[in-house]
HTML snippet that shows the backbone in 3Dmol.js (N, CA, C, O; Angstrom):
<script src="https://3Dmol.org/build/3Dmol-min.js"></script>
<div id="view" style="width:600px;height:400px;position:relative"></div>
<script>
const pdb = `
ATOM      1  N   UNK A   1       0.808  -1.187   0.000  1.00  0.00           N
ATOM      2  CA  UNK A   1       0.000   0.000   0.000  1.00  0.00           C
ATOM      3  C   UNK A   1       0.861   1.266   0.000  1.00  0.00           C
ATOM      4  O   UNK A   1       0.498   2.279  -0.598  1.00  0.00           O
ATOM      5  N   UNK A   2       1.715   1.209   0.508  1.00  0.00           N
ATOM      6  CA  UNK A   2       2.946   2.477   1.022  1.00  0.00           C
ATOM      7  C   UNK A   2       3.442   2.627  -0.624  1.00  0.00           C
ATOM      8  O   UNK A   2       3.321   3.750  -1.113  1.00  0.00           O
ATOM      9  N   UNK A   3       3.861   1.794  -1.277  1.00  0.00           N
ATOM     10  CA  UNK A   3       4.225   1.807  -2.124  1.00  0.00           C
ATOM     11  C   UNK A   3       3.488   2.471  -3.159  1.00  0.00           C
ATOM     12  O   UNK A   3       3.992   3.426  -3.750  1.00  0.00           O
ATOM     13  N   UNK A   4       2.443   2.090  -3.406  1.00  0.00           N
ATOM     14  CA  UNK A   4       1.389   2.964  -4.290  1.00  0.00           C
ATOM     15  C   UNK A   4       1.052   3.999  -4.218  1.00  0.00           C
ATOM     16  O   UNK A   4       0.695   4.643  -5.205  1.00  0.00           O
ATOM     17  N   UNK A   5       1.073   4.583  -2.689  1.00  0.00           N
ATOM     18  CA  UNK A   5       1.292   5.464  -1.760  1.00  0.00           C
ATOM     19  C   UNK A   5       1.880   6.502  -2.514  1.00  0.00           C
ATOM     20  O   UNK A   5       1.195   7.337  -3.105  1.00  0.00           O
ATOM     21  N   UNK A   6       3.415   6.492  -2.528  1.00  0.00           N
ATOM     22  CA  UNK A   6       4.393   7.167  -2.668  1.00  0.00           C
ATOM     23  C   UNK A   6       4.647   7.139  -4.369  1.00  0.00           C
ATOM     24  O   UNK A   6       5.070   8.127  -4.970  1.00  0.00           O
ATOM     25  N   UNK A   7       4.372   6.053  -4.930  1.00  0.00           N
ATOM     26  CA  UNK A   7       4.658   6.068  -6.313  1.00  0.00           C
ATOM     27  C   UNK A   7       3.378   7.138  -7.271  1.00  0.00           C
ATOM     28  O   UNK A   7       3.371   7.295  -8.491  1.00  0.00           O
ATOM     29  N   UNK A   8       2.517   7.668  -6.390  1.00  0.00           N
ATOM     30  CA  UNK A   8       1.498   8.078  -7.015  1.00  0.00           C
ATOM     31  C   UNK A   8       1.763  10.328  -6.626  1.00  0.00           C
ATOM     32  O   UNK A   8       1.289  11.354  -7.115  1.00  0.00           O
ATOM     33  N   UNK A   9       2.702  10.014  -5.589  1.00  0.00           N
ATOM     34  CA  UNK A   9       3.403  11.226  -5.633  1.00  0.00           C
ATOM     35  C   UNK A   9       4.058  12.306  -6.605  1.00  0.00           C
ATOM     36  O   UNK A   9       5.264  12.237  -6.369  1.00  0.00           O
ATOM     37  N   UNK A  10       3.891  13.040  -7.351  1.00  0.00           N
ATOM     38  CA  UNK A  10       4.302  13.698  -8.336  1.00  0.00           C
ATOM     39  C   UNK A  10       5.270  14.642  -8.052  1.00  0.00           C
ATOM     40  O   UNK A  10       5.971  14.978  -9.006  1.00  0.00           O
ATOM     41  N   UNK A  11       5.576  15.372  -6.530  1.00  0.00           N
ATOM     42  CA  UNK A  11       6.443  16.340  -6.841  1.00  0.00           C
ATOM     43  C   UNK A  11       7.145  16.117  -5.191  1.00  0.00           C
ATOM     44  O   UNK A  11       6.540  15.413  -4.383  1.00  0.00           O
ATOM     45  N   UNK A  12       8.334  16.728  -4.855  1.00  0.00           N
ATOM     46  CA  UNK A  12       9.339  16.437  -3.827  1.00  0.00           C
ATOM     47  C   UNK A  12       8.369  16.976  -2.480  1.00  0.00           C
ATOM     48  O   UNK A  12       8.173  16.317  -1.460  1.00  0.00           O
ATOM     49  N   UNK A  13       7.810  18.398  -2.783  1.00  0.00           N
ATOM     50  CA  UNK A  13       6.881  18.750  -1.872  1.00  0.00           C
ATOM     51  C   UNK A  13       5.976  18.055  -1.456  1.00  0.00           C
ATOM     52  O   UNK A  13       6.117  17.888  -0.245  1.00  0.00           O
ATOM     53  N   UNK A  14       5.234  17.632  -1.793  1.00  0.00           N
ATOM     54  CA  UNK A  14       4.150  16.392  -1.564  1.00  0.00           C
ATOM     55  C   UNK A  14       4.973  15.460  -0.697  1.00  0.00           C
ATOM     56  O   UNK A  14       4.716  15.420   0.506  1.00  0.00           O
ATOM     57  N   UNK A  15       5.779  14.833  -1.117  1.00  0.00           N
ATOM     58  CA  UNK A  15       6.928  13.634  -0.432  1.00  0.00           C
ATOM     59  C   UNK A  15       6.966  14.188   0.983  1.00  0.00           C
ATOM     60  O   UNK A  15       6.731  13.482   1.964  1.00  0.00           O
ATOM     61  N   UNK A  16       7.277  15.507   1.051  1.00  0.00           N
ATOM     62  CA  UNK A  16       7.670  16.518   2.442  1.00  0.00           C
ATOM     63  C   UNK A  16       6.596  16.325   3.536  1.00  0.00           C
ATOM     64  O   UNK A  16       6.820  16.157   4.735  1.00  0.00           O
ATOM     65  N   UNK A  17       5.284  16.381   2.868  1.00  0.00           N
ATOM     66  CA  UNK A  17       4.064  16.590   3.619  1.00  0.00           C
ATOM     67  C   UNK A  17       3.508  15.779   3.695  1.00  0.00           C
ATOM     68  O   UNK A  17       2.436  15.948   4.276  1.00  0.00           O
ATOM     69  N   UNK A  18       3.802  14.449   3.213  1.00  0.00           N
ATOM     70  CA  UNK A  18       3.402  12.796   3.318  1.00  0.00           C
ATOM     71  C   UNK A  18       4.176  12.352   4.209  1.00  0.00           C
ATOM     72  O   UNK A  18       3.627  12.407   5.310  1.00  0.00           O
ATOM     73  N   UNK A  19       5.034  12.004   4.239  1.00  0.00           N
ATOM     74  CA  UNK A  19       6.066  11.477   5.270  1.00  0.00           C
ATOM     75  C   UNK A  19       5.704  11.598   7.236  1.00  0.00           C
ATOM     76  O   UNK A  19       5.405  10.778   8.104  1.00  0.00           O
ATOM     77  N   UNK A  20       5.907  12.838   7.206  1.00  0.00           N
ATOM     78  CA  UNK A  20       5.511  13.185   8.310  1.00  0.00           C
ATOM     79  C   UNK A  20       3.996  12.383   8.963  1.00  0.00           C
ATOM     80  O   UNK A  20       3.559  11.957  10.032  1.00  0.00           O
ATOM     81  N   UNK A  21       3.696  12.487   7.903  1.00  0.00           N
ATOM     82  CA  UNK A  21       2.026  12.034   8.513  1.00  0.00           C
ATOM     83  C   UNK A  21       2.043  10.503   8.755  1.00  0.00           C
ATOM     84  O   UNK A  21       1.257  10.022   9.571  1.00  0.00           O
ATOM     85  N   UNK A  22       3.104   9.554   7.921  1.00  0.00           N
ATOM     86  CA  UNK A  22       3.165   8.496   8.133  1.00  0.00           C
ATOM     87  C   UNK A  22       3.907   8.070   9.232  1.00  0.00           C
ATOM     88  O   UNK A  22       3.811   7.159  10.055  1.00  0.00           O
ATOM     89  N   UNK A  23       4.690   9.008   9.004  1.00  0.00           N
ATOM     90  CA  UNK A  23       6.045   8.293  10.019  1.00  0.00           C
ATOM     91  C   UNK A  23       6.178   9.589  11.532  1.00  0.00           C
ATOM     92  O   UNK A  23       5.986  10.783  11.760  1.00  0.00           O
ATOM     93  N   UNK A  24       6.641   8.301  12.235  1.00  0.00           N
ATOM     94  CA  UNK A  24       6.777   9.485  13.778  1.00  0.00           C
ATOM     95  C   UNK A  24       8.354  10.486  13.452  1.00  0.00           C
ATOM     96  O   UNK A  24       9.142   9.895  12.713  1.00  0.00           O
ATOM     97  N   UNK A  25       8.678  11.477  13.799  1.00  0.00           N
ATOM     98  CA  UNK A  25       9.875  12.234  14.255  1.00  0.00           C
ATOM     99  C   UNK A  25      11.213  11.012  14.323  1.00  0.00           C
ATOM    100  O   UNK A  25      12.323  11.025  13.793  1.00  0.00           O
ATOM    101  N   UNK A  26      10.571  10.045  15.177  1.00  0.00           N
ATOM    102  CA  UNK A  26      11.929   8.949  15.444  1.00  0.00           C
ATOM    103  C   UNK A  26      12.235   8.223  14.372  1.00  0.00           C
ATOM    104  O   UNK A  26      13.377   7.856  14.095  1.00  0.00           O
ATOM    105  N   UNK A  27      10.966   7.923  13.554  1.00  0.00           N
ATOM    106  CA  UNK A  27      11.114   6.693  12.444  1.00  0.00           C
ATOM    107  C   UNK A  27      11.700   7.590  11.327  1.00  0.00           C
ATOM    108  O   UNK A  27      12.507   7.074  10.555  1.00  0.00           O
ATOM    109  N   UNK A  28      11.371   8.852  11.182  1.00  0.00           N
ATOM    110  CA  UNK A  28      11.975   9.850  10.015  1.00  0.00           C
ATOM    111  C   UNK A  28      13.624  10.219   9.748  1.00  0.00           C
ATOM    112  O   UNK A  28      14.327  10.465   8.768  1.00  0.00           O
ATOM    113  N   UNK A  29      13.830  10.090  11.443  1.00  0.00           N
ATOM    114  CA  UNK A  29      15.148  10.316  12.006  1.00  0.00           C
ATOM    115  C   UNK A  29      16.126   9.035  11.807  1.00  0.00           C
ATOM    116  O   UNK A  29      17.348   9.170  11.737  1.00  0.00           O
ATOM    117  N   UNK A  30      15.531   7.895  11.731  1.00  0.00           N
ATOM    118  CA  UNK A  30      16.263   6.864  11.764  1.00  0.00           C
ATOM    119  C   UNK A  30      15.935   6.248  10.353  1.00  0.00           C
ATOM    120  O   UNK A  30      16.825   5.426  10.135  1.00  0.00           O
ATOM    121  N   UNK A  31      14.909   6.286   9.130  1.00  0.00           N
ATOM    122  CA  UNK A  31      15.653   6.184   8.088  1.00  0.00           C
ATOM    123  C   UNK A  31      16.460   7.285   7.288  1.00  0.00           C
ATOM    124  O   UNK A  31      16.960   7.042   6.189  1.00  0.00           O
ATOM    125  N   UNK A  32      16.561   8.617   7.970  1.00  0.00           N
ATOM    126  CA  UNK A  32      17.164   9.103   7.467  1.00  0.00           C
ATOM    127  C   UNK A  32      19.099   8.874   8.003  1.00  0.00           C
ATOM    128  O   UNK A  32      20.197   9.147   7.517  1.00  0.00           O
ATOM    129  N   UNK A  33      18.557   8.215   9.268  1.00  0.00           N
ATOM    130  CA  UNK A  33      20.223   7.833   9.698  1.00  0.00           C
ATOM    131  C   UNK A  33      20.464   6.812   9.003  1.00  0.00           C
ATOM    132  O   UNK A  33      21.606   6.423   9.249  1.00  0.00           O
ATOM    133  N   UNK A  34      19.967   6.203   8.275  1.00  0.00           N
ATOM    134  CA  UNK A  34      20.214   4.620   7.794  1.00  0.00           C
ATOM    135  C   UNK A  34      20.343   5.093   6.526  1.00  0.00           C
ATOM    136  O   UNK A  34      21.326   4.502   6.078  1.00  0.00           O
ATOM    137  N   UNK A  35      19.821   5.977   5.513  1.00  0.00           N
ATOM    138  CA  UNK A  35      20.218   6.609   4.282  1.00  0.00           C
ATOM    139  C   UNK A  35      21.412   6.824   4.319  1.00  0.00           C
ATOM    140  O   UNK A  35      22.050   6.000   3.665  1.00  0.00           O
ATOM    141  N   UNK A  36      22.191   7.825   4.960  1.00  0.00           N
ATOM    142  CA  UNK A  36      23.603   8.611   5.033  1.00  0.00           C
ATOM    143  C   UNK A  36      24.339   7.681   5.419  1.00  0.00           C
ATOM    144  O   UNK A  36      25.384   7.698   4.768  1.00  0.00           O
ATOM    145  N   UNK A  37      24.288   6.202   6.776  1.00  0.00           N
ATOM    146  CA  UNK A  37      25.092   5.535   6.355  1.00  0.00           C
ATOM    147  C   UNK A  37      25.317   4.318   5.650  1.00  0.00           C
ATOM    148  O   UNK A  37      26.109   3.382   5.757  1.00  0.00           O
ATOM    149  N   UNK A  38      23.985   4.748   4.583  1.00  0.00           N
ATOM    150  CA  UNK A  38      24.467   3.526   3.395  1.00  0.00           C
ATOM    151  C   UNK A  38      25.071   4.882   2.446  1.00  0.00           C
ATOM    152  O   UNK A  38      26.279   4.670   2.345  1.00  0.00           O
ATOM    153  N   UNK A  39      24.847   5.725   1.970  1.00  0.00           N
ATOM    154  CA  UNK A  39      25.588   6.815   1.317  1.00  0.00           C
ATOM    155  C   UNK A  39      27.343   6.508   1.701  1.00  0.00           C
ATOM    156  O   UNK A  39      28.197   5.936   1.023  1.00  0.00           O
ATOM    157  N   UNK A  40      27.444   7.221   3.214  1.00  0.00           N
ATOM    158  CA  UNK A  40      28.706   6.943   4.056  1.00  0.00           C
ATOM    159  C   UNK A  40      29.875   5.935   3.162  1.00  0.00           C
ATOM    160  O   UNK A  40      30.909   6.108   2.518  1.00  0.00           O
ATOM    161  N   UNK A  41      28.609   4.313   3.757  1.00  0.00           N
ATOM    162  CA  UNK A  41      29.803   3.542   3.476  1.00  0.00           C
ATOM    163  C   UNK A  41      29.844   2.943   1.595  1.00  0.00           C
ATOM    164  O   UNK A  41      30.814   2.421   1.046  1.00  0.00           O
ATOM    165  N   UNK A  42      28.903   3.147   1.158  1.00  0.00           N
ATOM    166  CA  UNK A  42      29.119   3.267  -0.180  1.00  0.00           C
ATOM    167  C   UNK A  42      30.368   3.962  -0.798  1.00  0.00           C
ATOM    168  O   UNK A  42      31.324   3.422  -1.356  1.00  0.00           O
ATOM    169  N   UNK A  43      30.089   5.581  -0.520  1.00  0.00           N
ATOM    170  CA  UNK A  43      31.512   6.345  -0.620  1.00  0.00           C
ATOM    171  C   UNK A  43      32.655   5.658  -0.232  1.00  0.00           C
ATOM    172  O   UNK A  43      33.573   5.870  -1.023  1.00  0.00           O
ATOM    173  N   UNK A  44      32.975   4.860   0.751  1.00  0.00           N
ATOM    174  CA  UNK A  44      34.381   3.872   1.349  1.00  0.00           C
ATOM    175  C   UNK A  44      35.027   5.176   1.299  1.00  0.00           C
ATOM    176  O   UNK A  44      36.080   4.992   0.688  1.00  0.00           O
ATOM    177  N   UNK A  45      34.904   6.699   1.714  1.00  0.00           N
ATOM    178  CA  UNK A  45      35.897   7.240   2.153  1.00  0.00           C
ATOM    179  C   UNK A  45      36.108   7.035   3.737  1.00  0.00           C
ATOM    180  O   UNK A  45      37.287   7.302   3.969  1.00  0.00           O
ATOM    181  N   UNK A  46      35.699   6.812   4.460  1.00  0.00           N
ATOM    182  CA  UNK A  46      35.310   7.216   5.882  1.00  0.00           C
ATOM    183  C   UNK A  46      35.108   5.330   6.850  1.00  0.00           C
ATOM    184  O   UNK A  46      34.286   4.414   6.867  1.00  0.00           O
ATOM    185  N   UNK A  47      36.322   5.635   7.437  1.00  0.00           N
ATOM    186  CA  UNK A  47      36.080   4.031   8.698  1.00  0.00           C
ATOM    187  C   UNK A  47      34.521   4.446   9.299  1.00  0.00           C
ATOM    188  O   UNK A  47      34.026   5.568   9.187  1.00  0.00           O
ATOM    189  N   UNK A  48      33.912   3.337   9.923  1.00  0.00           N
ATOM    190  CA  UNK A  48      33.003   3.506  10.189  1.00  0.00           C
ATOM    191  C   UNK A  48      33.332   4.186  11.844  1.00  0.00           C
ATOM    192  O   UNK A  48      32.315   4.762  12.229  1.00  0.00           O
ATOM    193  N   UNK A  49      34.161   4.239  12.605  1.00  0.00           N
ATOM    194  CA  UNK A  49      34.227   5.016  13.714  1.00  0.00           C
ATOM    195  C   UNK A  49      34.518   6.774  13.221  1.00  0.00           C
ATOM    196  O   UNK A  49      34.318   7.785  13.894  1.00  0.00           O
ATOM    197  N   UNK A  50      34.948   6.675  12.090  1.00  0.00           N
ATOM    198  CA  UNK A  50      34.619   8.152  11.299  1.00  0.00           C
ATOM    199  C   UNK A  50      33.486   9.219  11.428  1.00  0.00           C
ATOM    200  O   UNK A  50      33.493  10.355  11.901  1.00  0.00           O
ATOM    201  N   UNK A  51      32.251   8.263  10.689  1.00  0.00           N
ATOM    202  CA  UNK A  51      31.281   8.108  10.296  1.00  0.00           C
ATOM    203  C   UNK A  51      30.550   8.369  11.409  1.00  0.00           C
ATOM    204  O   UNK A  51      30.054   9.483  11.572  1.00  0.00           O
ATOM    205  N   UNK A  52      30.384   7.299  12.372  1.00  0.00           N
ATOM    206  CA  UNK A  52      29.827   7.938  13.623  1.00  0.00           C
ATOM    207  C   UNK A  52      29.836   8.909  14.301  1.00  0.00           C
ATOM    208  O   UNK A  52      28.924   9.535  14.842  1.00  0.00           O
ATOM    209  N   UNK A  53      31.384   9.102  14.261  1.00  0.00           N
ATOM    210  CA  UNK A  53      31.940  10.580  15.357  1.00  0.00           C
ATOM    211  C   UNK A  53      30.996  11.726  14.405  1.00  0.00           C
ATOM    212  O   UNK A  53      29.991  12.209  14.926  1.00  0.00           O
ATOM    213  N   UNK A  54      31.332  12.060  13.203  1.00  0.00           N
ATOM    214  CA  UNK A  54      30.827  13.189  12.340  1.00  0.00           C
ATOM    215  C   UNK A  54      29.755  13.215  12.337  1.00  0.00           C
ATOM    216  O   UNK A  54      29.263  14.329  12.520  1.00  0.00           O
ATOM    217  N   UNK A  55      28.925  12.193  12.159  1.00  0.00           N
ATOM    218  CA  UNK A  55      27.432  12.443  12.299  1.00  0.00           C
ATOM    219  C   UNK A  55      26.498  12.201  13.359  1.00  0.00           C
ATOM    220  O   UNK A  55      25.282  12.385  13.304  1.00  0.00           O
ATOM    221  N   UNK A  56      27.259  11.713  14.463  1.00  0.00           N
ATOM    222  CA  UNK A  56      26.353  11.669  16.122  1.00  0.00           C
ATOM    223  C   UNK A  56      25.498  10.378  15.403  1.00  0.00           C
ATOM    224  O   UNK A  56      24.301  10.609  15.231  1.00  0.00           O
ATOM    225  N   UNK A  57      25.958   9.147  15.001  1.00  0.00           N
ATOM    226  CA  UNK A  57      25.275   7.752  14.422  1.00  0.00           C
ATOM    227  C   UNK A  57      26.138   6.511  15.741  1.00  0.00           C
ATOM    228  O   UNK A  57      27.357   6.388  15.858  1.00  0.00           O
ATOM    229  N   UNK A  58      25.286   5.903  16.404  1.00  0.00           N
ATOM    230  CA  UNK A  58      26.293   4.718  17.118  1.00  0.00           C
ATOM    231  C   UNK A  58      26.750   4.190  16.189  1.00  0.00           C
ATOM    232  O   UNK A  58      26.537   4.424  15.000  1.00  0.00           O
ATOM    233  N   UNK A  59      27.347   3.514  16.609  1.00  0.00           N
ATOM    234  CA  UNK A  59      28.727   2.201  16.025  1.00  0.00           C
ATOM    235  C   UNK A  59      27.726   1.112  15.230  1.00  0.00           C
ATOM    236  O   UNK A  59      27.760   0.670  14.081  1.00  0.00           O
ATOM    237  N   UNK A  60      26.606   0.825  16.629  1.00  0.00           N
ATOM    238  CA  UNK A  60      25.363  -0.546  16.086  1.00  0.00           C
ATOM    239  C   UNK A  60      25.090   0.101  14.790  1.00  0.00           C
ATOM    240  O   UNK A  60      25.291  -0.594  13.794  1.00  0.00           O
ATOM    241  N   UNK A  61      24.738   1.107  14.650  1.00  0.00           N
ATOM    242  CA  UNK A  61      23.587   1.210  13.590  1.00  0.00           C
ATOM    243  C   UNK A  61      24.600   1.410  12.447  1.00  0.00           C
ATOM    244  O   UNK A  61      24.143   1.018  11.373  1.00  0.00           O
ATOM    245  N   UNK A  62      25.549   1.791  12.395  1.00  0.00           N
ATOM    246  CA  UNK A  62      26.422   1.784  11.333  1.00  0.00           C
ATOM    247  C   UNK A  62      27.010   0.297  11.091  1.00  0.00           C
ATOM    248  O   UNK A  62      27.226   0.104   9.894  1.00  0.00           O
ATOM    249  N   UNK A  63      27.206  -0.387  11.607  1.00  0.00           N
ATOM    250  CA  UNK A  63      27.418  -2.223  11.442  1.00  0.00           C
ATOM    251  C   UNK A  63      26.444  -2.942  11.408  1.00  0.00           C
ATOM    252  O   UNK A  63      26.598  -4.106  11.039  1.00  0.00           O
ATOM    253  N   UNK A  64      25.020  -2.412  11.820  1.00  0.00           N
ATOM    254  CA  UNK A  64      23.877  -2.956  11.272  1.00  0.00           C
ATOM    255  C   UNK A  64      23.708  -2.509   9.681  1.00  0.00           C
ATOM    256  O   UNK A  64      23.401  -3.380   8.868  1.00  0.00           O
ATOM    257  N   UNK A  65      23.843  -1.610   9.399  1.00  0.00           N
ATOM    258  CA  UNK A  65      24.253  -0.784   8.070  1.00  0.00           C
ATOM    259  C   UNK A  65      24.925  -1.636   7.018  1.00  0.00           C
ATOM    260  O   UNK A  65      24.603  -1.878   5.855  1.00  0.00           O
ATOM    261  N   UNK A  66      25.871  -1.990   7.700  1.00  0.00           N
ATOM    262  CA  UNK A  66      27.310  -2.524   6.853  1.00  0.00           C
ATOM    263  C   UNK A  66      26.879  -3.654   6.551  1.00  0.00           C
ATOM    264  O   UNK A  66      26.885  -4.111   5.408  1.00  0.00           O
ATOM    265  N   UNK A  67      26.404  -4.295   7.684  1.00  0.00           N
ATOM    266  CA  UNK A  67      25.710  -5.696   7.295  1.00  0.00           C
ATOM    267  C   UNK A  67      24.367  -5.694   6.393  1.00  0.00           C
ATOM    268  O   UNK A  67      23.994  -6.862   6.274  1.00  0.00           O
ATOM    269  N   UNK A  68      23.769  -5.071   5.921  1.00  0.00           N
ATOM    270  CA  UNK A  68      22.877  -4.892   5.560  1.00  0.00           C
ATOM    271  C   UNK A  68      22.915  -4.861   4.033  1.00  0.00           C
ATOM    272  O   UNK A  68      22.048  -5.298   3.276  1.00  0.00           O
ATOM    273  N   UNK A  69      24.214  -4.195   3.669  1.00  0.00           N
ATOM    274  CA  UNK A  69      24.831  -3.674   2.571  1.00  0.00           C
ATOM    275  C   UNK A  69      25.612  -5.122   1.961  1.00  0.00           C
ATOM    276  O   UNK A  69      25.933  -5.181   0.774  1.00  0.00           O
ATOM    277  N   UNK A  70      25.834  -6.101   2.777  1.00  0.00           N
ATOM    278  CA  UNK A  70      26.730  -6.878   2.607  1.00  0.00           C
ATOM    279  C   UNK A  70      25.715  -8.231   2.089  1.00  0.00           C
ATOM    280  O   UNK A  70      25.920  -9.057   1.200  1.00  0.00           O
ATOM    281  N   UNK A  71      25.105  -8.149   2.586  1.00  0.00           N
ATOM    282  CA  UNK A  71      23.517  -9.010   2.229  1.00  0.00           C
ATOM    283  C   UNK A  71      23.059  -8.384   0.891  1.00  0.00           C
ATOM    284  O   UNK A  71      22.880  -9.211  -0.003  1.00  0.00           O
ATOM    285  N   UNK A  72      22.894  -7.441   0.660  1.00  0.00           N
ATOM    286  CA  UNK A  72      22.537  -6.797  -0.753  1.00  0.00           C
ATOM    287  C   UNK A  72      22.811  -7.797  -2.211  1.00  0.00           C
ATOM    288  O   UNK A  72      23.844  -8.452  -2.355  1.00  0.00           O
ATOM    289  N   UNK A  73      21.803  -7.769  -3.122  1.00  0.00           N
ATOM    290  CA  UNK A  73      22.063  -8.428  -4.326  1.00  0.00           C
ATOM    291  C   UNK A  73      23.398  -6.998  -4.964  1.00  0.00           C
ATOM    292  O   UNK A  73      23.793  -5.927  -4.503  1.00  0.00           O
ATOM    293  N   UNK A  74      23.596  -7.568  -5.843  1.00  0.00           N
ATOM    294  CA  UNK A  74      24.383  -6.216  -6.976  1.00  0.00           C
ATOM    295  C   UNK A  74      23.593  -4.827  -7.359  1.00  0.00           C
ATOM    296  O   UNK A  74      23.981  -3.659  -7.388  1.00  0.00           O
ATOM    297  N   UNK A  75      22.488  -5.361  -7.606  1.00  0.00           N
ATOM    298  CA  UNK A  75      21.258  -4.715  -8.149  1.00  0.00           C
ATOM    299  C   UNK A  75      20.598  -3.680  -7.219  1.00  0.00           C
ATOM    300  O   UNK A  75      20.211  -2.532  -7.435  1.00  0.00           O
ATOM    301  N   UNK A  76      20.593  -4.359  -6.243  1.00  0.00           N
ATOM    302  CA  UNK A  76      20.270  -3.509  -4.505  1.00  0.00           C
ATOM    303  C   UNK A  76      21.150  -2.461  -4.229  1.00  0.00           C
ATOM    304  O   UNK A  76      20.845  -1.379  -3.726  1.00  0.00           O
ATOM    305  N   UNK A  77      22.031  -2.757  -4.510  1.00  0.00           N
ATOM    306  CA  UNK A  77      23.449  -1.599  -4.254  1.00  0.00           C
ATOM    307  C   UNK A  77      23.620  -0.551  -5.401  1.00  0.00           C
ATOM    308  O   UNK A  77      24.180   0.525  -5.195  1.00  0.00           O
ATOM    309  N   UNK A  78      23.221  -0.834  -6.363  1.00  0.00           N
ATOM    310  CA  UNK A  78      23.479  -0.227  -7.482  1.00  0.00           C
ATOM    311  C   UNK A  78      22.308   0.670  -7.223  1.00  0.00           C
ATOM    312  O   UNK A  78      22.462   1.884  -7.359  1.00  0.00           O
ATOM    313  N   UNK A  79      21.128   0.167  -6.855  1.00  0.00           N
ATOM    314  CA  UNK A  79      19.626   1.248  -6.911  1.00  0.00           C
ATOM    315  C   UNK A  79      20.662   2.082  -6.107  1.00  0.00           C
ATOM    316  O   UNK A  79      21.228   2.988  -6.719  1.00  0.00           O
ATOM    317  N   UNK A  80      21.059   1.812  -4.428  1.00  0.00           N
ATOM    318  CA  UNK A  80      20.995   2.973  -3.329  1.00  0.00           C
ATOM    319  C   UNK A  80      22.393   4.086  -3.809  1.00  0.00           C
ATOM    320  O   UNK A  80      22.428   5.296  -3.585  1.00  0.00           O
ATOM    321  N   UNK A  81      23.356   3.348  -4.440  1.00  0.00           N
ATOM    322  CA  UNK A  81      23.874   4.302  -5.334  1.00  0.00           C
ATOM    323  C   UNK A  81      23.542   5.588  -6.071  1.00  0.00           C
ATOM    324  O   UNK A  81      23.810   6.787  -6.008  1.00  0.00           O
ATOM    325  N   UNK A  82      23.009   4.962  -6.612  1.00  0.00           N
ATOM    326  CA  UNK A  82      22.013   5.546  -7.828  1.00  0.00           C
ATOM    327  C   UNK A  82      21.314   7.045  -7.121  1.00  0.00           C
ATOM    328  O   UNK A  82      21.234   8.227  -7.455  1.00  0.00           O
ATOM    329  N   UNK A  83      21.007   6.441  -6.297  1.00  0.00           N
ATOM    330  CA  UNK A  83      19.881   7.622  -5.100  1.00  0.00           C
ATOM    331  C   UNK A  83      20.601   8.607  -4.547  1.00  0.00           C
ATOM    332  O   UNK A  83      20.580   9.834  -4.645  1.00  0.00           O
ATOM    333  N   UNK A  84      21.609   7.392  -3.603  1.00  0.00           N
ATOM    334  CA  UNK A  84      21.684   8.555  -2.422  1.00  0.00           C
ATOM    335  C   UNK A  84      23.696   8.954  -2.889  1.00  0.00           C
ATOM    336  O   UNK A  84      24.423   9.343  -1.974  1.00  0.00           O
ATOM    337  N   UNK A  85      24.148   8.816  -4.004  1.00  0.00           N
ATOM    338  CA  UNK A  85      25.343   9.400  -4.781  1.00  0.00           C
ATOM    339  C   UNK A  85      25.080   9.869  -6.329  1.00  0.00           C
ATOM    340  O   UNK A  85      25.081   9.320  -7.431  1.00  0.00           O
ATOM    341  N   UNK A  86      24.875  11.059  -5.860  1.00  0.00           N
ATOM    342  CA  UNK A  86      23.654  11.607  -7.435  1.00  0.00           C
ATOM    343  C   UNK A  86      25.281  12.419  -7.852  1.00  0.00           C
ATOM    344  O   UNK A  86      25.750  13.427  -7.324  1.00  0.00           O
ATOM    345  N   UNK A  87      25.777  11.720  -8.772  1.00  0.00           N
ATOM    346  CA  UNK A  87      27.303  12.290  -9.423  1.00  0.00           C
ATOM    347  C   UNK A  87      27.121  12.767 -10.709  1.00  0.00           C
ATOM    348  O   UNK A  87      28.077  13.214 -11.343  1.00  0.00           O
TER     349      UNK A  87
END
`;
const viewer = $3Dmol.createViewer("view");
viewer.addModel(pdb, "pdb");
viewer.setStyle({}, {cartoon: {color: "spectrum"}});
viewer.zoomTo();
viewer.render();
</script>
């Protein structure tokens, strides 16, 4: 349903003023911490005790991250690429 949801969205504003309504402050906060460190470790500039210090992220959630990334098909990695390293 979320999916149809969001795919039926037409402009970034809308996205802005949907979100919120779905998701609490915490859940917004924490996929947006889980975005930056799949961004993060995608980039491979930055150890993951880097990563944490700079962005106030624990250690868990950045090695829950890593692992997460590591489980990934090719295809999976290539989408969050795609997204969240707009080059």
């Amino acid at each position: 349903m979320i999916n149809e949801l969001l795919l039926d969205i037409s402009n970034k504003d809308d996205i802005s003023l949907v979100l919120p309504l779905l998701f609490s402050p915490e859940e917004l906060n924490a996929v947006n911490a889980r975005a930056l460190v799949y961004k993060e470790l995608l980039l491979g500039e930055r150890s993951q005790r880097e990563i944490a210090k700079i962005h106030n992220i624990s250690i868990a959630t950045i090695t829950r991250g890593s692992n997460n990334l590591k489980s990934m098909s090719n295809i999976e990695k290539e989408l969050l690429q795609t997204l969240l390293i707009r080059k």
